[in-house]
C-alpha positions as CSV (number, residue, x, y, z in Angstrom):
1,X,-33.0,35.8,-2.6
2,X,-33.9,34.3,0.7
3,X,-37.4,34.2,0.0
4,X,-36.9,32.0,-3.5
5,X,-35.0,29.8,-1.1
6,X,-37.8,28.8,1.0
7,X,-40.2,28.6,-1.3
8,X,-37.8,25.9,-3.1
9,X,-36.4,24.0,-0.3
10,X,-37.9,23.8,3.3
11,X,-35.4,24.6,5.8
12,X,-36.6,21.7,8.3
13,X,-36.2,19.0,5.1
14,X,-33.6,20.7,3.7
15,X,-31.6,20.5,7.2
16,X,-32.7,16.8,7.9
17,X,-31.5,16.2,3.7
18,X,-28.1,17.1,5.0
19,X,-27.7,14.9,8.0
20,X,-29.0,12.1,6.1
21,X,-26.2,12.6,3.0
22,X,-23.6,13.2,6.2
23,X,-24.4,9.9,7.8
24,X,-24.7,8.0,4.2
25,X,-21.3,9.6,3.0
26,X,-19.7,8.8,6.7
27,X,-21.1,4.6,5.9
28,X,-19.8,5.0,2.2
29,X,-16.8,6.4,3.1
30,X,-13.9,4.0,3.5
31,X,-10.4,5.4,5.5
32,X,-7.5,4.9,3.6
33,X,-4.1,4.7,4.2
34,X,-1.4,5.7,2.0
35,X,2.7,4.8,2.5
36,X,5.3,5.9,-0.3
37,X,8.6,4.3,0.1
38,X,11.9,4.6,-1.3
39,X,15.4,2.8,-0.6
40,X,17.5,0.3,-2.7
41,X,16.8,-3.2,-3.6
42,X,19.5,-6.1,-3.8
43,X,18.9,-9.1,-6.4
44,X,21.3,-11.5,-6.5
45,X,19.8,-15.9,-7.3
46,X,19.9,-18.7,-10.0
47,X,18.9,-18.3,-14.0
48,X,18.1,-21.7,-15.4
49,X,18.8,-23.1,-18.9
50,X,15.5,-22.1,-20.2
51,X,15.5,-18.5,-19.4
52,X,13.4,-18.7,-15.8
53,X,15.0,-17.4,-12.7
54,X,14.9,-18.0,-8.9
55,X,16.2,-14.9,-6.9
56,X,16.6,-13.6,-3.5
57,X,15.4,-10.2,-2.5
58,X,16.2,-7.6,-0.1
59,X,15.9,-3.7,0.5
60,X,16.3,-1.5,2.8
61,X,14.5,1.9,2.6
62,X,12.4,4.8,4.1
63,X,8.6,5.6,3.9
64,X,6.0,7.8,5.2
65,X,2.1,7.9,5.4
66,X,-0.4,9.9,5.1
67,X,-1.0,8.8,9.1
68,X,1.8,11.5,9.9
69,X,4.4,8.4,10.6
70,X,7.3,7.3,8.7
71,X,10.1,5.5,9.5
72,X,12.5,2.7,7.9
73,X,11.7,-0.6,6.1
74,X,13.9,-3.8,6.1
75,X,12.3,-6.2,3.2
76,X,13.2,-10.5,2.2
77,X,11.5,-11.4,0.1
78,X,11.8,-14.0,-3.3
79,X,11.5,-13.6,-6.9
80,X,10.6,-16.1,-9.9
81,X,10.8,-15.3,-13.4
82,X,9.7,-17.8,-15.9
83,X,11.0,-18.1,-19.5
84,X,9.1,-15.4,-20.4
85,X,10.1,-13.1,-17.9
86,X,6.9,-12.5,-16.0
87,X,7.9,-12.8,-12.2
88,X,6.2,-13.9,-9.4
89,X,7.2,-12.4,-6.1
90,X,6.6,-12.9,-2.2
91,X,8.4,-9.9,-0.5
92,X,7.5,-9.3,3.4
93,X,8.9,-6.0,4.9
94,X,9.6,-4.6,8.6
95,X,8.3,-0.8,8.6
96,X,10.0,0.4,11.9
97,X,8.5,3.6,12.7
98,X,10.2,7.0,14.2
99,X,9.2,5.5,17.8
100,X,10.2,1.9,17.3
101,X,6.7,0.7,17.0
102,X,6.3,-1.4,13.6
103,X,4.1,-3.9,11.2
104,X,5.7,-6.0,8.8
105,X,3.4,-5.8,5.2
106,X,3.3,-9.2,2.7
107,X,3.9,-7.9,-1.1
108,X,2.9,-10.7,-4.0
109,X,1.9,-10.4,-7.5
110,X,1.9,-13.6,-9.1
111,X,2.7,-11.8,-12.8
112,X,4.2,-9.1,-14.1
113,X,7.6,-7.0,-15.3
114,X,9.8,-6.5,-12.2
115,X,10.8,-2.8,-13.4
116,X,7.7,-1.6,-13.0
117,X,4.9,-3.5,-11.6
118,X,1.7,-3.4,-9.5
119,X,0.8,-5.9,-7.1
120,X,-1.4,-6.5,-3.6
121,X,-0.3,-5.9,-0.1
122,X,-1.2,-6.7,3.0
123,X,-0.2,-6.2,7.2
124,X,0.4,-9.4,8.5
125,X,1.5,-8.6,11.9
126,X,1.5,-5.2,14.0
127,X,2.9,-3.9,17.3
128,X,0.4,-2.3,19.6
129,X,0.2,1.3,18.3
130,X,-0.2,-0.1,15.0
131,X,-3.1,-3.2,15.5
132,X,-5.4,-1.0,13.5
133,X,-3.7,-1.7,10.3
134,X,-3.5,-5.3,10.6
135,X,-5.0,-7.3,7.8
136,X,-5.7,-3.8,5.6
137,X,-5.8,-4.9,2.0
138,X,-3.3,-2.8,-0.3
139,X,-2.8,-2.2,-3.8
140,X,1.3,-1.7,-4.6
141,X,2.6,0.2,-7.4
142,X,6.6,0.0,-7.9
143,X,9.2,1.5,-9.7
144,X,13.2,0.9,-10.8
145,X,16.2,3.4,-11.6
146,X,18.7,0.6,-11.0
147,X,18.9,-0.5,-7.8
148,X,16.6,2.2,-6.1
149,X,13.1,1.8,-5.7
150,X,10.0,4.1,-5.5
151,X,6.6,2.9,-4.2
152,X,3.3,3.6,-2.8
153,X,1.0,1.4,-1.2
154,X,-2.9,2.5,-0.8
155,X,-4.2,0.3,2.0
156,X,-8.1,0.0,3.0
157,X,-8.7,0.3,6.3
């Protein structure tokens, strides 16, 4: 068997082959961060005479990511619903982590169904321990029973 090897593949190029697809996949590949999050959300604002809304937004949850942290999350954020029902939201939330370190993430999505929805993310300020994560870009997925809340956020690094 060893022989039909070498005759196929050189070991020299076939070595030098598999640095070169390790350093291309090590370029190609991007790190990724991933934070699920659950807690309950409080909505409480104005509905107009044609249907639209302006409401006030806050939560308070847990979370934990694939970095091996987790921790609590204190969001503020507002909602805008217009006739339709399509809102509009800008939500910013303090993720405190298990040692008091923390980054505060921007949520916005300028269009969608608030029960379930998908929107962007991103850090817009970090503590020390956590300056690597500051400006990632993040896609948000959320979901509603009621008041409680379960997301994930998948943030490029």
């Amino acid at each position: 068997m060893q022989s039909k090897i070498k005759k196929i593949f050189n070991f020299k190029e076939l070595f030098l082959l598999l640095i070169f697809l390790t350093f291309v996949s090590s370029i190609s590949y991007s790190k990724e961060v991933v934070i699920n999050g659950t807690g309950i959300s409080n909505v409480s604002g104005l509905t107009f005479s044609d249907g639209s809304k302006f409401r006030l937004f806050t939560s308070q949850g847990h979370w934990r990511a694939t970095s091996g942290d987790y921790g609590l999350s204190d969001c503020y954020g507002t909602l805008k619903n217009d006739k339709n029902d399509d809102v509009q939201f800008e939500v910013f939330c303090n993720m405190i982590a298990q040692d008091e370190e923390s980054f505060i993430m921007k949520f916005y999505r300028n269009k969608g169904s608030q029960e379930i929805g998908t929107g962007k993310a991103v850090i817009v300020d970090a503590s020390k321990r956590f300056k690597y994560l500051l400006n990632a870009d993040c896609n948000h997925a959320i979901t509603y029973i009621k008041k409680d809340y379960f997301a994930i956020q998948k943030c490029k690094l």
